[in-house]
C-alpha positions as CSV (number, residue, x, y, z in Angstrom):
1,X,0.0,0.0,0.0
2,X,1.3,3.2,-0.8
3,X,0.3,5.6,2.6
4,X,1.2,9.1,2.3
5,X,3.1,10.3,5.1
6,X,4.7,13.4,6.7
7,X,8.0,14.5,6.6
8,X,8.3,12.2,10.2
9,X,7.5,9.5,8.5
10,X,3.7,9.7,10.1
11,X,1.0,8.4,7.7
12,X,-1.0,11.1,7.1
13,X,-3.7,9.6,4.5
14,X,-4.4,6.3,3.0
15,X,-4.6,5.5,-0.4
16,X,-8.0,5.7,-2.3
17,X,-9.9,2.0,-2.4
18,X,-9.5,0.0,-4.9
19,X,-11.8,-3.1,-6.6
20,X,-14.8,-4.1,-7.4
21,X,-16.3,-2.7,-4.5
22,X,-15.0,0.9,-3.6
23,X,-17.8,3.1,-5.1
24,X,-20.9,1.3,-3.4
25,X,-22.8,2.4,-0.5
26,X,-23.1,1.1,2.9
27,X,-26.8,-0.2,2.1
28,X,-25.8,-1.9,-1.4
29,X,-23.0,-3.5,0.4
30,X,-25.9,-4.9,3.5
31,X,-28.1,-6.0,0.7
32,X,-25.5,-8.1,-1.1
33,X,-24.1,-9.8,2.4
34,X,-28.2,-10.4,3.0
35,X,-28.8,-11.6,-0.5
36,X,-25.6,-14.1,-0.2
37,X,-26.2,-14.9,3.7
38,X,-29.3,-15.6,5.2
39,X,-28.8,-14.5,8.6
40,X,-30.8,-15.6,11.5
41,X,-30.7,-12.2,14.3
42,X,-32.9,-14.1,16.6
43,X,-31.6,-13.4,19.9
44,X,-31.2,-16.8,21.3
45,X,-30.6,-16.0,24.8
46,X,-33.8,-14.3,24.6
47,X,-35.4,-18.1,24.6
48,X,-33.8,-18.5,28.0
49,X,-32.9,-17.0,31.1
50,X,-29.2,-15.9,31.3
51,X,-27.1,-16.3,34.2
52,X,-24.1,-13.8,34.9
53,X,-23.0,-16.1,37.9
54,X,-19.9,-17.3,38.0
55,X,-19.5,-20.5,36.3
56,X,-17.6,-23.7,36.7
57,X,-14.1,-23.3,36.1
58,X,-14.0,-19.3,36.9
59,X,-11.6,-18.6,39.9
60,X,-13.8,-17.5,42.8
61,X,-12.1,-14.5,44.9
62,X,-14.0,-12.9,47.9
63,X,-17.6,-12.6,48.7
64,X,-19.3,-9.8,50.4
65,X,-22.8,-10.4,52.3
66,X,-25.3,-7.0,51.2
67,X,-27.8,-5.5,53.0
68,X,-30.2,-7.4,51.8
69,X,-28.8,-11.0,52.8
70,X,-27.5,-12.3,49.7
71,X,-23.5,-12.8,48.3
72,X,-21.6,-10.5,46.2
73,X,-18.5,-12.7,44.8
74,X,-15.5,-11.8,43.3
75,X,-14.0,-13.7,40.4
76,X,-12.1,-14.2,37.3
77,X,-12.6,-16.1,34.2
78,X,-11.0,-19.7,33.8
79,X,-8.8,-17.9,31.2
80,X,-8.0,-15.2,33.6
81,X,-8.8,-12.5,30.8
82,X,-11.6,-10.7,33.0
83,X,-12.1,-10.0,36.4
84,X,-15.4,-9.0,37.6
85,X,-17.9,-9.3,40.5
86,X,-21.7,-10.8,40.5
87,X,-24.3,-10.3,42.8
88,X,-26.7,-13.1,43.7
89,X,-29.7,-11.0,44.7
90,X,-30.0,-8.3,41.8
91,X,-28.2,-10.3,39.2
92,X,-25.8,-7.8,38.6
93,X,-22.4,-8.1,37.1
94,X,-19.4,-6.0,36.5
95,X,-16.4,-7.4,34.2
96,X,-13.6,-4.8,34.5
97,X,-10.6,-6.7,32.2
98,X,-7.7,-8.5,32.9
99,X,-5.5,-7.2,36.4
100,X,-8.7,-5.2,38.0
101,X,-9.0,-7.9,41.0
102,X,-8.4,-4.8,43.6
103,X,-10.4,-2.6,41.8
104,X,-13.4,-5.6,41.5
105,X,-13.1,-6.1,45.3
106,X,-13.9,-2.6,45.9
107,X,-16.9,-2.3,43.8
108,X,-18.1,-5.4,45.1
109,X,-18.3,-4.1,48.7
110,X,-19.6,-0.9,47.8
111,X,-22.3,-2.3,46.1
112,X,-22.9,-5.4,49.0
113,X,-23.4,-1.9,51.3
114,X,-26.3,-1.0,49.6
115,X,-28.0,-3.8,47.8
116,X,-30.7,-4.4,49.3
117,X,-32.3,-7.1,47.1
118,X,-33.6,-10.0,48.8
């Protein structure tokens, strides 16, 4: 590809697009993906409930008791990509990345304080 730059060596503007393609519009370009695939957009977890608990396999960190009786835990997935907290009684969850276990403890608490779902 031939990127112009700056006199830094910065790109400053890519070249022009090229093929078959380049002059058609975003809704030509849906049609034709729609016309080739036949795409089902069902939401499949609407057919179920979802849970945001953790699941088997996640490592389990602390667990907070809220106001309201039930267990806030802290966790990470079996991968260890995201670290996040889940609370049994509302059903919230709050995935914060990879490294964030200090920072998921502390939201956890804060919101075991005032959860008052039962």
């Amino acid at each position: 590809m031939n990127y112009a730059t700056d006199t830094d060596g910065r790109i400053v503007a890519a070249p022009a697009q090229e093929g078959p393609l380049a002059n058609i519009t975003r809704e030509e370009r849906y049609e034709l993906i729609d016309a080739e695939w036949q795409y089902d957009l069902a939401n499949a977890a609407g057919d179920h409930e979802v849970s945001g608990a953790p699941e088997r396999g996640d490592h389990i960190g602390k667990q907070y008791r809220t106001v309201g009786g039930n267990i806030v835990t802290t966790a990470r997935t079996a991968e260890g990509e995201v670290s996040y907290y889940h609370c049994a009684g509302c059903g919230k969850r709050d995935e914060l990345g990879y490294g964030w276990d200090d920072v998921a403890r502390e939201r956890a608490e804060a919101h075991a304080a005032k959860c008052r779902a039962v």
